[in-house]
C-alpha positions in Angstrom: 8.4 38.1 -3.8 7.5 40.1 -6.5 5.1 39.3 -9.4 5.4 42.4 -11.6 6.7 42.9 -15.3 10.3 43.2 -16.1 10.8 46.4 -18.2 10.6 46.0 -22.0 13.5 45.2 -23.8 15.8 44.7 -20.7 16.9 41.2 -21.2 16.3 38.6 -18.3 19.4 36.7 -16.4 17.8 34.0 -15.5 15.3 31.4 -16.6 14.2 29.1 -19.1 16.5 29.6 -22.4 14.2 30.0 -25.2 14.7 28.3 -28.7 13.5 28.9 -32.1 10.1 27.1 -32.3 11.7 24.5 -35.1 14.2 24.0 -33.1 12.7 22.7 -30.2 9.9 20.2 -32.6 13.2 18.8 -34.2 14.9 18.0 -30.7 11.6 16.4 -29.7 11.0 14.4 -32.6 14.6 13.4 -32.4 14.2 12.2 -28.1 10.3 10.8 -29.2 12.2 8.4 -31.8 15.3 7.6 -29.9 12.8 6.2 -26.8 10.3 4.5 -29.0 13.6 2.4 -30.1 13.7 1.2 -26.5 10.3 -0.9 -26.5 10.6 -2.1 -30.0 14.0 -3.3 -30.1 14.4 -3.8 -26.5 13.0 -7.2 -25.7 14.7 -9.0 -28.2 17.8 -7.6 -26.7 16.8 -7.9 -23.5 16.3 -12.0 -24.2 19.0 -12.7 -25.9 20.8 -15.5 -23.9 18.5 -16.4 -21.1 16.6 -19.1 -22.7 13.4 -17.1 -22.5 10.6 -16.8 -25.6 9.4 -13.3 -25.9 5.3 -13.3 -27.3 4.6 -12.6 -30.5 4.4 -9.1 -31.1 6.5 -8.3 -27.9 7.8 -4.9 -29.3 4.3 -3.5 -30.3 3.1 -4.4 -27.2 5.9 -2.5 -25.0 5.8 0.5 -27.7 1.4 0.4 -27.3 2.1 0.4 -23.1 4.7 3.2 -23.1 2.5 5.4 -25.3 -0.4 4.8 -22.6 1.5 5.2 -19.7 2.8 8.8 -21.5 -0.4 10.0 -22.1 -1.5 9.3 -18.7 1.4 11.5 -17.4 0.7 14.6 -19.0 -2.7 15.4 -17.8 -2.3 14.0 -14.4 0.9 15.8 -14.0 -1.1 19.2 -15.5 -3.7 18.9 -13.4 -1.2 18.4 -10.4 1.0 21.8 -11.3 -1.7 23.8 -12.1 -3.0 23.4 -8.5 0.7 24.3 -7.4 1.0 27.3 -9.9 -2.3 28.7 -8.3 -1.2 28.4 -4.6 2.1 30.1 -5.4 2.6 32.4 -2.8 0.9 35.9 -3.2 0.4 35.6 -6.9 -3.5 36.4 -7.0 -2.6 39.6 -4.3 -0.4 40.9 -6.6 -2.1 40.3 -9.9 -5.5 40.6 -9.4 -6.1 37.3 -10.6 -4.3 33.8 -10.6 -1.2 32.9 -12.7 -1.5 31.6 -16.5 -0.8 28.6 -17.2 0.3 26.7 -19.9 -2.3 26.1 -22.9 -3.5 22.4 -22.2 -1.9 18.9 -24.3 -4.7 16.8 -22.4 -6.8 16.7 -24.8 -4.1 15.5 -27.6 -3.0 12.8 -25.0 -6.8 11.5 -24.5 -6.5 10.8 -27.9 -3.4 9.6 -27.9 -4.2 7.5 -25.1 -7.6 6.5 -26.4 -5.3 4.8 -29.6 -2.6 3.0 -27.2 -5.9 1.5 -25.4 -7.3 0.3 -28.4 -4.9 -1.3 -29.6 -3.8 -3.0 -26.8 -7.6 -4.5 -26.6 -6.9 -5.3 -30.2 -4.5 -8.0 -28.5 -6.4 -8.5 -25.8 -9.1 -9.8 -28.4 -6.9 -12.0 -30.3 -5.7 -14.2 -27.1 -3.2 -12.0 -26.4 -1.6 -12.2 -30.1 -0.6 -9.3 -32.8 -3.7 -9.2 -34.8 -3.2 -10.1 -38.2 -6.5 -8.8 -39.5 -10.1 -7.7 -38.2 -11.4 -11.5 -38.8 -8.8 -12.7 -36.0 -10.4 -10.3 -33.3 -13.5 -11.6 -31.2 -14.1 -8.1 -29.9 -17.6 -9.6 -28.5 -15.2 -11.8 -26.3 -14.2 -8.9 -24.7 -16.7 -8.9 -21.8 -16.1 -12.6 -20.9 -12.7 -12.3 -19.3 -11.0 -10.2 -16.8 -8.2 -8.3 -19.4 -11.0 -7.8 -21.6 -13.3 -6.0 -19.2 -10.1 -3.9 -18.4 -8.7 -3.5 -21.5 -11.9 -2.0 -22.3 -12.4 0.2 -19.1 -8.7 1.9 -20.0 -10.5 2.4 -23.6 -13.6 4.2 -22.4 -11.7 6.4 -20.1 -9.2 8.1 -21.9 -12.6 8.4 -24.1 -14.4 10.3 -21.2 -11.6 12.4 -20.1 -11.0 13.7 -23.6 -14.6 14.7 -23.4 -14.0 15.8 -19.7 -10.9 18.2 -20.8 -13.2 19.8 -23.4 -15.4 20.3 -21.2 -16.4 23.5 -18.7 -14.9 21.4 -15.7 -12.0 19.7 -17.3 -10.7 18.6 -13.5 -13.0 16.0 -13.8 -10.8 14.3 -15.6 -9.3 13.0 -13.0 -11.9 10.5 -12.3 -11.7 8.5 -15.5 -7.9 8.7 -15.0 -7.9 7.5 -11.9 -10.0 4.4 -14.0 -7.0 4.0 -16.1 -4.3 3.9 -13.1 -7.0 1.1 -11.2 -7.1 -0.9 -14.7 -3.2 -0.8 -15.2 -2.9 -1.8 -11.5 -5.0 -5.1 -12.2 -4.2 -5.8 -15.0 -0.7 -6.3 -13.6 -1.2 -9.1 -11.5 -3.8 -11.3 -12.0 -5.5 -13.8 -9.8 -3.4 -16.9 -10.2 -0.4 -14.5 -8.6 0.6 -14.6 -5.3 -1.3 -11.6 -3.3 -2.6 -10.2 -6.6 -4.2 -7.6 -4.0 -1.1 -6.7 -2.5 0.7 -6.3 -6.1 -1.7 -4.2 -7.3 -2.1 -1.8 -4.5 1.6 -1.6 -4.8 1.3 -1.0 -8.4 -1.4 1.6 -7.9 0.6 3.5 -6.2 4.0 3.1 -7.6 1.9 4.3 -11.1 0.3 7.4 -9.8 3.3 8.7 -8.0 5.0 7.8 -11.1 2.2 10.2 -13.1 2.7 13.1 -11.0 6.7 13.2 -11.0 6.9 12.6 -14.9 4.1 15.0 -15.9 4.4 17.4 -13.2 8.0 18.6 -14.4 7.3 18.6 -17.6 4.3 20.8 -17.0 6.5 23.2 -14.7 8.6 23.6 -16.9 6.4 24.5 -19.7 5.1 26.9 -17.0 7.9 28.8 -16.2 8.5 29.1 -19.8 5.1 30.6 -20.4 6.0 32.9 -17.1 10.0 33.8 -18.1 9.2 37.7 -19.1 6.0 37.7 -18.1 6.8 37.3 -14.2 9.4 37.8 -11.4 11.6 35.1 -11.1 10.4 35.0 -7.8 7.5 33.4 -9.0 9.1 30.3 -11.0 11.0 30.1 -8.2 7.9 29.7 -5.9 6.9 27.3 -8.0 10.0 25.2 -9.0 9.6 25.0 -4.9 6.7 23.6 -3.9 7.2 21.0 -6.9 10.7 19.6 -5.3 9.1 19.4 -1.9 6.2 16.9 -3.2 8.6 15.3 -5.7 11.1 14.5 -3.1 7.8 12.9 -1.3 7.3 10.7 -4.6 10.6 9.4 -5.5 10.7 8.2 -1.6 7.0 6.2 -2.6 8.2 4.8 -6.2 11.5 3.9 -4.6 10.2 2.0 -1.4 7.2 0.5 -4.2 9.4 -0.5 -6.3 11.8 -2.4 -4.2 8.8 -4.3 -2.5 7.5 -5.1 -6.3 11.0 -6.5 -7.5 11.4 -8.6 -4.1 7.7 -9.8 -4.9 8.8 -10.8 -8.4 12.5 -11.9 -7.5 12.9 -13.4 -3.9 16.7 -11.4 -2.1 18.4 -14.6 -2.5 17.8 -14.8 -6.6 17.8 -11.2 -7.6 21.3 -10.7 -7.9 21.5 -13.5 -10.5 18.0 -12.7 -11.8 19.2 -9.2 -12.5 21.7 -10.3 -15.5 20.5 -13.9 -16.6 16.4 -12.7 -17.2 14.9 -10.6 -19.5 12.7 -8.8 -16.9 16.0 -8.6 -14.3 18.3 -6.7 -17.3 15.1 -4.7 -18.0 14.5 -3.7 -14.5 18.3 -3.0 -13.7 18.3 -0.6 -16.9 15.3 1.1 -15.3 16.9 1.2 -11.6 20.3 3.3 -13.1 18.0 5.3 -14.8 15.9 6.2 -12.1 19.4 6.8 -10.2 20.4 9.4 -12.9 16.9 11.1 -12.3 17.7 11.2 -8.5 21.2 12.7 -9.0 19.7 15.4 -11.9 16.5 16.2 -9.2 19.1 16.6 -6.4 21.5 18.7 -8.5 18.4 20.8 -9.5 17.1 21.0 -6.1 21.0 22.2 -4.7 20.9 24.9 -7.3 17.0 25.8 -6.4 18.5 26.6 -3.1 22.4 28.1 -3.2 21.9 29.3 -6.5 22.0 33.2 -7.1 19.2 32.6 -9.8 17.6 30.0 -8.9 15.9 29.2 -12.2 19.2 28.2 -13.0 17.7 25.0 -11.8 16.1 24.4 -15.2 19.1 23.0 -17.1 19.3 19.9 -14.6 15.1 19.6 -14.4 15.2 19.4 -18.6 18.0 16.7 -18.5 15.3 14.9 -16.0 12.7 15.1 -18.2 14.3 13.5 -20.9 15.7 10.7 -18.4 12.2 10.2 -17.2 10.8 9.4 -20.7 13.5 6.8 -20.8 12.4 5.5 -17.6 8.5 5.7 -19.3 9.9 3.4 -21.9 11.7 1.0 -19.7 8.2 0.7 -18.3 6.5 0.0 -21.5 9.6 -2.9 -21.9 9.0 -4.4 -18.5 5.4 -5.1 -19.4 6.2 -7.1 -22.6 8.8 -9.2 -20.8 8.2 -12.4 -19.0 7.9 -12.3 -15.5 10.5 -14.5 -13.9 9.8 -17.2 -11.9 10.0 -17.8 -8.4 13.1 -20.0 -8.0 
C-alpha cells in the first residue's frame, strides 16, 4: 500500500464523490428535518389505537433524547476512528508523520449535547412535565431524587467534555462521556424494575456499541473525504477495513442486547402481539427493519470493500447507512417517550 500524492490534475477513479459545499448543507438540513419528524410526530402515531396515554410533552421529550443520544455519537465515534486512522497500516513509514484527520464537530456536539441535557432536567424538574414557565421548575429538587441527580450528571458532562475537547488532551473526553452512557443506562430502568442491574448493564452496552457504529462511519467517511486526493486509495481502503472488522463485532453486541432487552420488556409468548397492539412494540419493530436495512447496506458495503476493483466504491452503500442509522437514532429518541408495556 501506498500513501503518496496522485499527480495534479489527473482525476481520481475512485472514492468519495465530492459535492458543492451548498449542496451537501441543503441535503443535510433536508435528512436533519425529515428525522426530527420521527420523535415529534411519532408517538402520537405510534398510540393511536392501543388504548395507551402518551405524557404530556411526549414529542419534546423523544426529539430532546434523540438530540442527546446524537451528540453523544459524534465524538465517541471520532475519538474511536481517529485511533483506527492512526494505526492504518504503514501510514506514519511512509509519511513521516500520522494521517490527518478530519477537523473535530465535538466541541459543537458538547454544546449541543449540553442543551438536550438541560432541557431534559428542565422535565425532570417539573415532575416529569413540559415546563410551562421558570416558576413551575424546582431545580433545587433536583438533588433529592434519583433522575434528578442523573439528569444533572448528563448536564455537567457534556459541560466537561466540551471543556475537555478544547483542551490540550481532548481524549479525555472520553471520561465524562462514558458519565453520560452510565447516566442513560440508569436512568433506563429504575429500581422498582425487575433486575434494574441487569437492564442497565444491558443498556450500557447496547448504548456504547451503538456510539461507536453510528459515529464511527460517519467519521470515516468524513475521513476519507478529507484523504480522497490527498492519499492512495490504499489508505481509505486500510481504513474502511479495520472499521468493518470492529463494526461487524458491534452489530453482533447491539443485536444479541437488544433481543435480551425486548424479551425483558415483552416476555416470547406476548411479543408477537405486543409488536402491533403497543406503542413501544410498533416503535421497536420500526427500529428492528431499520436496523435490518443497516445490516443489508453494511454487508453490501463490506462485499464491495472486498471484490470490488476500487474498493472505496464501498462509500455509496456506507452513506445510505449513515442516513439509516440517524433514523434508527430517532427511533431511539421515540422508544424513550413511549410507555413501557407491561408484563402480561
Amino acid at each position: 500500500m501506498t500513501l503518496t500524492r496522485p499527480t495534479p490534475g489527473v482525476a481520481d477513479s475512485g472514492g468519495p464523490v465530492r459535492r458543492t459545499g451548498a449542496g451537501r448543507a441543503v441535503t443535510v438540513l433536508v435528512l436533519v428535518a425529515l428525522a426530527a419528524l420521527i420523535p415529534l410526530l411519532g408517538p402520537s402515531t405510534a398510540l393511536h389505537g392501543t388504548g395507551e396515554a402518551a405524557a404530556p410533552g411526549a414529542g419534546g421529550i423523544a426529539l430532546l433524547r434523540t438530540v442527546l443520544f446524537a451528540a453523544l455519537c459524534v465524538p465517541v465515534g471520532e475519538l474511536f476512528v481517529n485511533r483506527l486512522a492512526y494505526s492504518v497500516p504503514g501510514a506514519e513509514k511512509a509519511t513521516g508523520h500520522p494521517l490527518a484527520v478530519p477537523r473535530t464537530w465535538s466541541p459543537f456536539a458538547a454544546v449541543v449535547g449540553f442543551v438536550a441535557a438541560l432541557g431534559l432536567a428542565s422535565v425532570v424538574a417539573t415532575g416529569n412535565l413540559a415546563p410551562g414557565g421558570l416558576s413551575d421548575m424546582d431545580v433545587g429538587g433536583l438533588h433529592a431524587s434519583r433522575d434528578g441527580k442523573l439528569a444533572l450528571l448528563e448536564v455537567n458532562a457534556f459541560l466537561v467534555a466540551g471543556l475537555c475537547t478544547l483542551s490540550r488532551r481532548p481524549s479525555t473526553q472520553v471520561w465524562p462521556l462514558a458519565a453520560v452512557i452510565v447516566a442513560e443506562a440508569l436512568r433506563a430502568h429504575p429500581p422498582t424494575e425487575q433486575s434494574p442491574l441487569t437492564g442497565s448493564g444491558l443498556t450500557l452496552v447496547h448504548l456504547t456499541c451503538a456510539a461507536l457504529w453510528v459515529g464511527g462511519l460517519l467519521h470515516a467517511l468524513r475521513t476519507l473525504r478529507l484523504w480522497h486526493g490527498r492519499y492512495d486509495t490504499g489508505a481509505g481502503a486500510a481504513l474502511l477495513g479495520l472499521y468493518a472488522r470492529v463494526a461487524a463485532v458491534l452489530l453482533a453486541a447491539i443485536t444479541a442486547t437488544g433481543v435480551w432487552s425486548s424479551l425483558r420488556r415483552m416476555p416470547p409468548g406476548t411479543i408477537v402481539e405486543q409488536l402491533t397492539t403497543t406503542a413501544y412494540g410498533r416503535a421497536l419493530l420500526a427500529k428492528v427493519l431499520l436496523v435490518a436495512a443497516v445490516a443489508a447496506l453494511a454487508l453490501w458495503a463490506r462485499s464491495r470493500l472486498r471484490r470490488a476493483a476500487d474498493p472505496l466504491s464501498a462509500c455509496a452503500p456506507a452513506r445510505a447507512e449513515v442516513v439509516a442509522l440517524g433514523l434508527v437514532v430517532a427511533v431511539s429518541g421515540l422508544l424513550t417517550a413511549l410507555p413501557v408495556p407491561i408484563r402480561w
